[in-house]
C-alpha positions in Angstrom: 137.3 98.5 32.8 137.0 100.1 29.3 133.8 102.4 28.9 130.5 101.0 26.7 130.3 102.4 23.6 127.0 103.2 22.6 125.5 104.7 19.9 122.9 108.0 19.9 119.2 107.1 20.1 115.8 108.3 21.0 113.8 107.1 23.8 116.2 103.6 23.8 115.3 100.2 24.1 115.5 98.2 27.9 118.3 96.5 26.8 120.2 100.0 26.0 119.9 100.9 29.5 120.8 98.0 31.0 124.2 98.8 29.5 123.9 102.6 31.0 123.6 100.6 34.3 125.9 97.7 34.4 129.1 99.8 32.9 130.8 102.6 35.1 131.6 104.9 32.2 129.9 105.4 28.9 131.5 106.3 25.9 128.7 108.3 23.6 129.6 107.7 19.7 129.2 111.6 18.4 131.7 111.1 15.1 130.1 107.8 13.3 128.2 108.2 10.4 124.5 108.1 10.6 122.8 104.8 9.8 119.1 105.6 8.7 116.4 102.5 10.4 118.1 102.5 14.2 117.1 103.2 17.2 119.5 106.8 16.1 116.2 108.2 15.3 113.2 106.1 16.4 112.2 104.0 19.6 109.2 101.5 19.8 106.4 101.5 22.1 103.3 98.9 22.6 99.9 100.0 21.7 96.1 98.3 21.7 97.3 97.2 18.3 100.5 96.4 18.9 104.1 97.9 18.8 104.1 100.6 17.2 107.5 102.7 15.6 108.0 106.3 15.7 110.5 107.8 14.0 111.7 111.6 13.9 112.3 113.0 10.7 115.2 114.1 9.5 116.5 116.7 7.1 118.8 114.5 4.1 121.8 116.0 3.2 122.3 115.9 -0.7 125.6 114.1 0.4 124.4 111.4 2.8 124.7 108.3 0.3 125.2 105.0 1.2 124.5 104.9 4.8 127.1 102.2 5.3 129.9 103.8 2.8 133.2 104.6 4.3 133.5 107.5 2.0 133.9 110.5 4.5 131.0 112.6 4.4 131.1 115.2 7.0 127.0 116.5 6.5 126.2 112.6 7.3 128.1 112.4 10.7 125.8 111.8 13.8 125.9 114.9 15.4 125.4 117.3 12.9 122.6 115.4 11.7 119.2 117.7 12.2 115.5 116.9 12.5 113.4 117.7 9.7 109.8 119.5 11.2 108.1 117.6 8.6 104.6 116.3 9.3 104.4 117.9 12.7 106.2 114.6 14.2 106.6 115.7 17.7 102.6 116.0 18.0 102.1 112.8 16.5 104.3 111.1 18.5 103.0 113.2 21.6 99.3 112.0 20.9 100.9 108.5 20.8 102.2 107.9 23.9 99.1 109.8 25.6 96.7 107.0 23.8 99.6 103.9 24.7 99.8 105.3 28.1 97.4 107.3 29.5 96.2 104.8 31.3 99.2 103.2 32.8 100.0 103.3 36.5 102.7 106.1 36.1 101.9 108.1 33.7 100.7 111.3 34.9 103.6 110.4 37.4 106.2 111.3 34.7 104.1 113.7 31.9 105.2 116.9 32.9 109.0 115.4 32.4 108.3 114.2 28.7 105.9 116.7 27.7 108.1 119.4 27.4 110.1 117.7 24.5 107.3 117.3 22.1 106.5 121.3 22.6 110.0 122.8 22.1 112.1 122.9 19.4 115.6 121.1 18.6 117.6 121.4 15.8 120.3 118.2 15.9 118.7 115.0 16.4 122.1 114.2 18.8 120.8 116.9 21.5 117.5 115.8 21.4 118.3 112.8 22.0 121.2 113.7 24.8 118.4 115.4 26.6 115.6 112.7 26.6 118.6 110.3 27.7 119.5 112.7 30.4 115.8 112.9 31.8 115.4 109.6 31.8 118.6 108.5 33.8 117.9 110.9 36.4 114.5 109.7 36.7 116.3 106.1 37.2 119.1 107.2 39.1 120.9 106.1 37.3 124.5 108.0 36.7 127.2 106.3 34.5 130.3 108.5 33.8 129.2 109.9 29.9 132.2 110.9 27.5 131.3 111.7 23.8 133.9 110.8 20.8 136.0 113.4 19.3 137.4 111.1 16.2 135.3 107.7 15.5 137.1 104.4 15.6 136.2 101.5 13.9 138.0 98.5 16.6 136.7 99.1 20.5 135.9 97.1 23.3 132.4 96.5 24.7 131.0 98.3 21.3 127.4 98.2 21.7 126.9 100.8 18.7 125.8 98.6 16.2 125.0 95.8 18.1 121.7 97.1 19.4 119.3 97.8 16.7 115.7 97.0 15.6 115.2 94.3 13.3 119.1 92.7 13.7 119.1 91.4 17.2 122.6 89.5 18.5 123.2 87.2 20.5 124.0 89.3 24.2 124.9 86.5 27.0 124.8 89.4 29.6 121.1 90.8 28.6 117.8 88.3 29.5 114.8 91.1 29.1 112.8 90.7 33.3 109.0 90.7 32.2 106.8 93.3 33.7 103.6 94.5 33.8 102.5 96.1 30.3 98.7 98.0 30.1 98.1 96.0 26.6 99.8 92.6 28.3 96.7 90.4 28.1 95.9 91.5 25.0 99.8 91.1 23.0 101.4 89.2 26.1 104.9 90.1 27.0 106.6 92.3 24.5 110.3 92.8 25.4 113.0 95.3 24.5 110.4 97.9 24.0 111.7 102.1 24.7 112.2 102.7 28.1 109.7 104.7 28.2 107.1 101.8 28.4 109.3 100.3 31.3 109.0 103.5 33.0 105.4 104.5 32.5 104.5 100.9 33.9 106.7 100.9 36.6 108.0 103.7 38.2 110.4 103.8 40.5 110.6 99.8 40.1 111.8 100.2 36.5 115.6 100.3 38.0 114.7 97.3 39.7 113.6 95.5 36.2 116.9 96.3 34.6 119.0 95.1 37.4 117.5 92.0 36.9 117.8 91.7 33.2 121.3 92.2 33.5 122.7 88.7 33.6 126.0 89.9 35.0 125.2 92.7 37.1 128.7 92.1 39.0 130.6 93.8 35.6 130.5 96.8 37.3 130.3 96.1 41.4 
């Protein structure tokens, strides 16, 4: 079966993982050009006020443009994109996920894995990311072959890389979003699709559990 192409992104949503899960090999899109407002550079947790976005700063090149030109643009291509230190994001979003989850069932169960991002230093938004993604699948188990483009093409199969993105949802047959328990549930009810991260620091080790069972067709890949 063809890989999943997926696009870069911080701290993804459920439904990005469930495509880490159900597809043998992933295909990790390193040569598109980056496309400000995705999930390339901010993830969305639930809060005692509601969902809240972060989103890491990055550092404009002159040259970026129109983020959905095909003019080549080599400073605006995904992987040479780096985060900005503006505004001393990676304590703000640190403090964040302390005061949405500090008091859910897990968290001190995972803090000293996250912590260590929002105290160190990156310079490319693409290895940042890479690394959270890493952490995170390990802590699932999960452990889809990963391959990274070398030249982007426009026409693939199973292309996820646009198709999962805040604010323009499609229609995805194979993805129905489990409910689980949420610290702020009675409060906001349900809220689906949210970063892994809130699936993880409510569940635990049950978080792989939840995604098996929001993919509709698990048997894609077994």
């Amino acid at each position: 079966m063809p890989p999943v192409y997926l696009s870069t992104a911080y701290l993804a949503p459920v439904r990005y993982y469930c495509k880490l899960m159900a597809y043998e090999s992933v295909m990790m899109e390193a040569c598109e050009r980056y496309i400000k407002q995705t999930y390339r550079n901010r993830c969305m947790i639930a809060t005692a006020n509601g969902v809240q976005t972060l989103s890491i700063p990055i550092k404009n090149p002159a040259s970026l443009g129109d983020p959905l030109s095909t003019v080549n643009c080599p400073l605006s291509i995904v992987k040479d994109i780096r985060i900005s230190d503006h505004g001393k994001w990676q304590h703000t979003h640190w403090h964040a996920l302390v005061s949405a989850y500090g008091m859910s069932p897990f968290f001190e169960y995972y803090e000293e894995d996250f912590a260590p991002f929002y105290h160190q230093k990156y310079n490319f938004l693409f290895d940042w990311n890479e690394q959270l993604r890493m952490t995170v699948c390990a802590l699932l188990d999960i452990q889809p072959l990963m391959d990274y483009s070398t030249v982007y093409r426009p026409a693939v199969p199973n292309d996820y890389r646009e198709g999962i993105r805040p604010k323009y949802p499609d229609i995805d047959n194979t993805f129905s979003p489990k409910p689980y328990y949420q610290v702020f549930q009675d409060k906001h009810g349900f809220i689906p699709n949210l970063s892994i991260i809130d699936l993880l620091f409510n569940m635990g080790p049950e978080a792989v559990f939840v995604l098996r069972q929001s993919v509709v067709d698990f048997s894609i890949s077994h």
